[in-house]
BAVEXLUM-252357 format. One record per residue (C-alpha): x, y, z; residue in one letter. Coordinates in steps of 0.1 Angstrom, whole numbers, plus 5000, padded with zeros to 4 digits. Layout:
N
XYZA
...
END
This chain:
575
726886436373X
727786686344X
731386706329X
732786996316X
735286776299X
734886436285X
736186226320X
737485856313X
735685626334X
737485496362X
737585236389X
738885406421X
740385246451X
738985336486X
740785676489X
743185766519X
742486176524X
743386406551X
741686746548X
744286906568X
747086846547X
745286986516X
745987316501X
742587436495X
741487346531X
744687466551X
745687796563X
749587886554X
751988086571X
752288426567X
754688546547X
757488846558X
757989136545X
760689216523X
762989456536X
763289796519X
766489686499X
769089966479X
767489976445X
770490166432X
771590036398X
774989916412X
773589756445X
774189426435X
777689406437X
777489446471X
777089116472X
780288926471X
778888616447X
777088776421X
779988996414X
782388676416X
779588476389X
778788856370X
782988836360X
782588486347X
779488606325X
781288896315X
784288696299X
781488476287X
780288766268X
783588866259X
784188516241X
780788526224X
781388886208X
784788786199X
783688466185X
780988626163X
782788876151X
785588696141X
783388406122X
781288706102X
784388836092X
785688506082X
782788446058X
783088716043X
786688606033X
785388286022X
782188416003X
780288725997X
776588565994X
774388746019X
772788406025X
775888256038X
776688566060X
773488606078X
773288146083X
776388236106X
773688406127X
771688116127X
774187846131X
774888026164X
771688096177X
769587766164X
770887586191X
769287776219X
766087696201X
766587336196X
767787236235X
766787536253X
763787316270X
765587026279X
768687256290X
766387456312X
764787136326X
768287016338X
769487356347X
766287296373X
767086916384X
770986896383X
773687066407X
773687436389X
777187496397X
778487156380X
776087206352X
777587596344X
780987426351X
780187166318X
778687446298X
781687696303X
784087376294X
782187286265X
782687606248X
786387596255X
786887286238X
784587386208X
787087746205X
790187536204X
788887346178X
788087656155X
791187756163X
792487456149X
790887466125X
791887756112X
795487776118X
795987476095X
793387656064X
790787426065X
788387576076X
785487606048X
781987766049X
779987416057X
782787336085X
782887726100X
779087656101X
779287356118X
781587446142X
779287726152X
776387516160X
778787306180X
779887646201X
775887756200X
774987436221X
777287536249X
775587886247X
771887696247X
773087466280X
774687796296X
772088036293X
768887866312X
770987776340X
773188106347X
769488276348X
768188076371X
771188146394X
770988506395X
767388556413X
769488306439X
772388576451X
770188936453X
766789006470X
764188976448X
763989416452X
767189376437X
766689206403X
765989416380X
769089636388X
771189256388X
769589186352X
770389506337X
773989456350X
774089166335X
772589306300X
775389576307X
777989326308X
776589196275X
776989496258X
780189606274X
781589286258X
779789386226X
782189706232X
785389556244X
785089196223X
784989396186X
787689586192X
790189276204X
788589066180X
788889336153X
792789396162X
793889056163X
791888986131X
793989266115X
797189196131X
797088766133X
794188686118X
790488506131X
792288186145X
793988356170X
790588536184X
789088166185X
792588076205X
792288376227X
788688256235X
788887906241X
791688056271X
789188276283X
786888016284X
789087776310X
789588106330X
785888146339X
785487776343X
788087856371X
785988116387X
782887896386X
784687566400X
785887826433X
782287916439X
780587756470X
777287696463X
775787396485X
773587216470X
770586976489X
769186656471X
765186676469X
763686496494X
761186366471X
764386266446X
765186376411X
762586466385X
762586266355X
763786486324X
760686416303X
758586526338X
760286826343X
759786916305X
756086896306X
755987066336X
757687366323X
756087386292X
752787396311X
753687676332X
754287906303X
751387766285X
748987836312X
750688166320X
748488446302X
751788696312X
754388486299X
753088416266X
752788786258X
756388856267X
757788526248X
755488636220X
756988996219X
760688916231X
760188706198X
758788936171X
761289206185X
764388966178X
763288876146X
763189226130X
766089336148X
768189066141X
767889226099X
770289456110X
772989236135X
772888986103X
773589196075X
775889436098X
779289316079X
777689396045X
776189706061X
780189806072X
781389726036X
779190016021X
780090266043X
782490496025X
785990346035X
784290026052X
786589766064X
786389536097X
787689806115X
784190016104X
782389666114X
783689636148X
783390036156X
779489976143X
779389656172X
781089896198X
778990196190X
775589976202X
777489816227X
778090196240X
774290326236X
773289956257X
775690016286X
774590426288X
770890316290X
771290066320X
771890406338X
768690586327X
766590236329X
765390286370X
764290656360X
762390506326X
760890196343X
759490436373X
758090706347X
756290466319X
754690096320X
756289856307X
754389806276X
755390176269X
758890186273X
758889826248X
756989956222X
758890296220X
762190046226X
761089856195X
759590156175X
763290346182X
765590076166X
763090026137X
764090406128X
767990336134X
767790046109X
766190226085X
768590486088X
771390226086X
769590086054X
770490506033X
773390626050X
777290566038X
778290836061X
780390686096X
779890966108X
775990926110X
776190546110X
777790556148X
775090786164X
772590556151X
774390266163X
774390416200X
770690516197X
769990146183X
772089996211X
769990176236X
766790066223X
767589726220X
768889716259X
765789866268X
763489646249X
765389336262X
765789426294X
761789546302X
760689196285X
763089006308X
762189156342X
758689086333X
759488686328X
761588656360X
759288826382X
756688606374X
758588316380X
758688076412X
762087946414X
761087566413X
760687666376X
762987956368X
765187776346X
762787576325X
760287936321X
763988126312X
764987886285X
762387886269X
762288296270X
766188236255X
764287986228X
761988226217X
764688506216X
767688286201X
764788076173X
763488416164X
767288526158X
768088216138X
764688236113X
765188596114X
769088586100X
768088336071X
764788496060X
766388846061X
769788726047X
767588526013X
765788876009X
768789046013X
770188795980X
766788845962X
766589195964X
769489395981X
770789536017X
768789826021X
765489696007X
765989446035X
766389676063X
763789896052X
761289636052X
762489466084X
762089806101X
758489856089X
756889516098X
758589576128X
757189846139X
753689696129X
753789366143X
755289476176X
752289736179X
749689496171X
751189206195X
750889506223X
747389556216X
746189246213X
747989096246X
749289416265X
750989386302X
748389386324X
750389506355X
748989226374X
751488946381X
750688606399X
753088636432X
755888336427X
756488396462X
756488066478X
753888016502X
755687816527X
756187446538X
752687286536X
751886966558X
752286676536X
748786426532X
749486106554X
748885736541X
749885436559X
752085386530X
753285556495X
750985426472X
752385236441X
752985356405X
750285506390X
748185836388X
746386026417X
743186156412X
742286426439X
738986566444X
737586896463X
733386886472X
732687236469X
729087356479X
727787686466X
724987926463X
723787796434X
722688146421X
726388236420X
727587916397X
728488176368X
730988366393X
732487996409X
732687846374X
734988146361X
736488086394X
737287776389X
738687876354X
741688036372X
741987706395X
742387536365X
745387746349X
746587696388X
746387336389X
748187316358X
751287546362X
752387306390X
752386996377X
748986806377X
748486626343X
744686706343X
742186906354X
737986886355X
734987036370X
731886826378X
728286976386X
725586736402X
722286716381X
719886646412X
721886896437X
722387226425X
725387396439X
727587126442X
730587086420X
733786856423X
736687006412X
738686646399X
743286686398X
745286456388X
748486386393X
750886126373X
752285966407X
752386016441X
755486176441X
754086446420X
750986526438X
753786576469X
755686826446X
752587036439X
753087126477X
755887266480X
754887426447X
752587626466X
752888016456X
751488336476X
749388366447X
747888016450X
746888106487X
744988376474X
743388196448X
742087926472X
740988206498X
738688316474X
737387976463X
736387896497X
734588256502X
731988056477X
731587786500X
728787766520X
729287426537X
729287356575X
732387206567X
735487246547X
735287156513X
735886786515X
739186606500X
739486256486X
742686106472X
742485786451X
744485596432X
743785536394X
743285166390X
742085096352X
740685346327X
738085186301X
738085356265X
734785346243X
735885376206X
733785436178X
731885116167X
733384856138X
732184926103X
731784596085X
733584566050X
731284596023X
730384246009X
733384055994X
736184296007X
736484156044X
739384006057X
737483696064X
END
């Protein structure tokens, strides 16, 4: 036999294998049709839970917006050094790209609704103690800092988990309206939170927006503790955190689609982020600038964002999505530059709308494209780590552009954020551009579970599939097996290997394994549409009287040949 990857040599057990109970030797159930659902841009508050859970994001939003603005303009009160100003950008947002993995992984494993119920509390406890804080003037630039991070962490456990819930409460015809909602809900806080923060700030003072928020924040822990939302142990038990971990990071990594939106979500945050940074010192320059000007700057974008989800069903329906992205990304390049020469409000606020727009759009296109394409097994875990990407490219983009920003000045900084934006965003499009052709997440259905007398013990599973072919098309089944390969991967198995016989052309082994028992059962009910299809056409190669035949073993030693022993030179030994 020939390896197309070094194989450790193994002693196997007599394997226990039923062919019927084997995914690439069982037919599935056919899957309905989806129902021609109201795509209308407000259909999904028709239903009476996601617009119970889109109230408690929208004061979530509300806090967030009032919390930022409030801590910007606090630092500026405390120091004028860009570099200090733009780290409150990244003490926020690091978080999110520090925990987002293991958050997403127990967004996935634990009861959702008790895990948003912690989040929402956390960041109520962290706004009291700003508040605190700050009513007794002791709050200093390290300790505002600080205190962010802390607030950031209940942002990085709340986000993975509240988008997973959402594909839960509308059809699947209806998401991309119920994720531009929620985008509208972001920027209708990013309207609404600047101008409470920004009147309380000029009439109290920052500590009581922190007070107000930490309020606001038990109130939507209210809504979420009323919502009903049963929830059914696994059958098969918990995954282990560190399981669930890999797992997801293996989906993305063998996901061709979702590393070319994480890679663009993430070069688009990073240049824009110049301009969200700097925006306070931006506000000062403008001829009259106060944080009044700053919060009718935030309110402005908000604005443009919540008038685009309107237009967004026409756009998506008229242009691909790589289209309306890169125009998306290319349009709020040209408002920052424009923010980086103009003093005039009057011209500053137009560009602000326009930006606002463009920056929904962006968003919004890259995060259909990631939810579609997850199953919902993973959802969480593939979401965090699109939040990671988004929130860590907002945290390295607020320090780099904030030390450029002390090297050189504001407006160098926004100019050159706008042009490597533009160029880096239209080279990651040509290089890895939306193909239009997503796996189907659909599940495929319950699939009959392999029998054995009893559940072996701990240890791995190796699984093998006899496949018998016309050995004149071996190119066609090995780049076949390529894709089985990225399959096998995405749903758990911890390896993956295709053998060829020397003496008998045309048959190959394709060799799984699995790191227990347990999770060669999960990669069943893992089983996608898209994985149906994928075995249908692997057994279109197989020219066997039978089925392609299944073993199932368990791993009982591994034997590692390392490189020979080099003896010491003469006299230097160790005896």
């Amino acid at each position: 036999m020939h390896s197309y990857r070094s194989a450790a040599q193994a002693t196997l057990r007599r394997p226990h294998y039923d062919r019927r109970a084997m995914p690439d030797s069982q037919p599935h159930p056919s899957a309905a049709p989806l129902a021609d659902e109201d795509l209308g841009a407000l259909a999904p508050f028709r239903h009476r839970v996601f617009s119970l859970l889109w109230s408690t994001w929208l004061i979530a939003n509300l806090c967030m917006w009032m919390n930022d603005v409030a801590a910007a303009w606090l630092m500026t009160t405390l120091t004028e050094q860009p570099n200090w100003v733009a780290l409150v950008q990244t003490a926020a947002t690091l978080p999110v790209f520090l925990l987002g993995l293991p958050s997403g992984a127990l967004a996935d494993i634990l009861n959702r609704k008790h895990f948003l119920l912690f989040t929402q509390l956390w960041v109520a406890v962290v706004g009291a103690l700003l508040a605190l804080a700050a009513f007794a003037q002791v709050i200093t630039p390290p300790l505002l800092l600080l205190l962010l991070f802390c607030n950031g962490v209940g942002l990085a456990l709340r986000w993975p988990v509240f988008s997973a819930i959402v594909p839960e409460l509308v059809p699947r015809a209806q998401l991309p309206a119920a994720l531009a909602l929620n985008g509208a809900s972001m920027n209708a806080a990013r309207i609404v939170g600047p101008l409470i923060a920004g009147a309380l700030i000029a009439s109290l003072g920052s500590a009581w927006v922190f007070g107000l928020n930490a309020v606001l924040s038990v109130g939507a822990a209210v809504v979420i503790s009323r919502w009903q939302r049963p929830h059914t142990p696994h059958p098969l038990g918990r995954e282990s955190l560190r399981g669930a971990m890999r797992v997801g990071l293996q989906y993305v990594m063998q996901s061709y689609h979702l590393k070319g939106v994480l890679l663009r979500i993430a070069l688009f945050f990073f240049h824009s982020t110049a301009l969200i940074a700097l925006l306070p010192l931006v506000a000062r320059e403008i001829e009259g600038g106060n944080a009044g000007t700053f919060t009718v700057l935030l309110a402005a974008m908000g604005a443009g964002a919540i008038a685009s989800t309107f237009v967004l069903p026409q756009l998506r329906r008229a242009f691909p999505r790589d289209r309306l992205v890169l125009a998306g990304a290319i349009t709020q390049a040209a408002t920052m530059a424009l923010m980086a020469v103009t003093r005039s409000l009057w011209l500053a606020v137009p560009a602000m709308l326009l930006c606002g727009g463009a920056w929904l759009t962006t968003a919004n296109s890259l995060s259909v494209s990631a939810q579609i394409s997850l199953p919902d097994w993973v959802r969480a875990r593939g979401m965090s780590m699109y939040q990671m990407a988004i929130m860590g490219a907002t945290a390295l983009g607020a320090a780099v552009w904030g030390q450029v920003a002390t090297w050189t000045n504001v407006p160098l900084t926004l100019g050159i954020g706008a042009a490597s934006g533009i160029l880096t965003m239209a080279i990651a499009t040509w290089r890895m551009p939306d193909r239009g052709v997503i796996d189907d997440p659909t599940p495929a259905g319950p699939w009959p579970l392999p029998q054995v007398e009893a559940p072996p013990p701990e240890g791995r599973v190796v699984v093998t599939v006899e496949y018998q072919i016309d050995p004149a098309r071996a190119t066609a089944f090995r780049a076949l097996m390529e894709e089985s390969r990225r399959s096998r991967l995405r749903v758990g198995a911890v390896d993956w290997e295709l053998l060829s016989d020397i003496n008998e052309p045309g048959r190959f082994i394709e060799v799984i394994e699995d790191a227990s028992w347990t999770e060669h059962l999960r990669r069943f009910e893992r089983t996608t549409t898209a994985d149906v299809a994928l075995r249908e056409r692997k057994l279109a190669f197989h020219i066997g009287t039978e089925p392609p035949r299944v073993r199932r073993a368990l791993r009982e030693s591994t034997v590692r040949t390392g490189p020979a022993s080099t003896p010491s030179p003469s006299g230097r030994g160790l005896g």
